[in-house]
Structures are given as C-alpha cells and as structure tokens.
C-alpha positions, 0 to 999 in steps of 0.5 A: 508481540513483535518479530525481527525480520532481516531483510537484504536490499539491493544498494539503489534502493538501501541508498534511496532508504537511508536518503529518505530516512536521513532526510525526513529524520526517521529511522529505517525500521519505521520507513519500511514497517510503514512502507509494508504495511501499506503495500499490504493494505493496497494489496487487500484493497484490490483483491476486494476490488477485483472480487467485487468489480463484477457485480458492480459492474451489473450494477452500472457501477464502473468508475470511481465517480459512479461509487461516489454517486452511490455513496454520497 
C-alpha cells in the first residue's frame, strides 16, 4: 500500500531537488523517497550504534578497524 505525503520546501532546497532530479534524469518523488529512506536506515544504524558502544567499548572494541578485526 502506498501513502501521498505533501511536503513544503524551502526554495534553496526545492531548487537544489529539480537541479538534481533534471540532472540525474530522475523524478522528484524517487530523489526524495530515496533520500528518506536512507536517512532513516543511518538514523537506525546509529541508535544500534549508541545502544551497543558500551559493551563493545568493555570489550576493547572502539574503532571501525577493531569491528573489522573481530569479524574478518
């Protein structure tokens, strides 16, 4: 099922979203159903990160590097 969602934009950034859209031959709905849905799978990514930084922090595991020593 879907759902319409009327958005109002500031004119920068509606200018900067038909720019984009023309340039990359895209319509608009797609830019921004894309945009969202990856500024809601990053959002995700870090309350899991924050919700898991403490215990691999008593781990030893603070960087990027040490999750990809651990995992590889």
């Amino acid at each position: 099922m879907r759902s319409v969602l009327s958005i109002s934009l500031p004119e920068k950034i509606a200018e900067e979203l038909n720019e984009f859209a023309r340039e990359t031959g895209r319509n608009k709905s797609d830019v921004v159903k894309e945009s969202l849905s990856i500024f809601l799978w990053e959002n995700k990514f870090r309350k899991a990160q924050k919700m898991l930084f403490p215990r691999a922090k008593a781990v030893g595991i603070v960087t990027e590097e040490d999750v990809f020593r651990e995992i590889s």
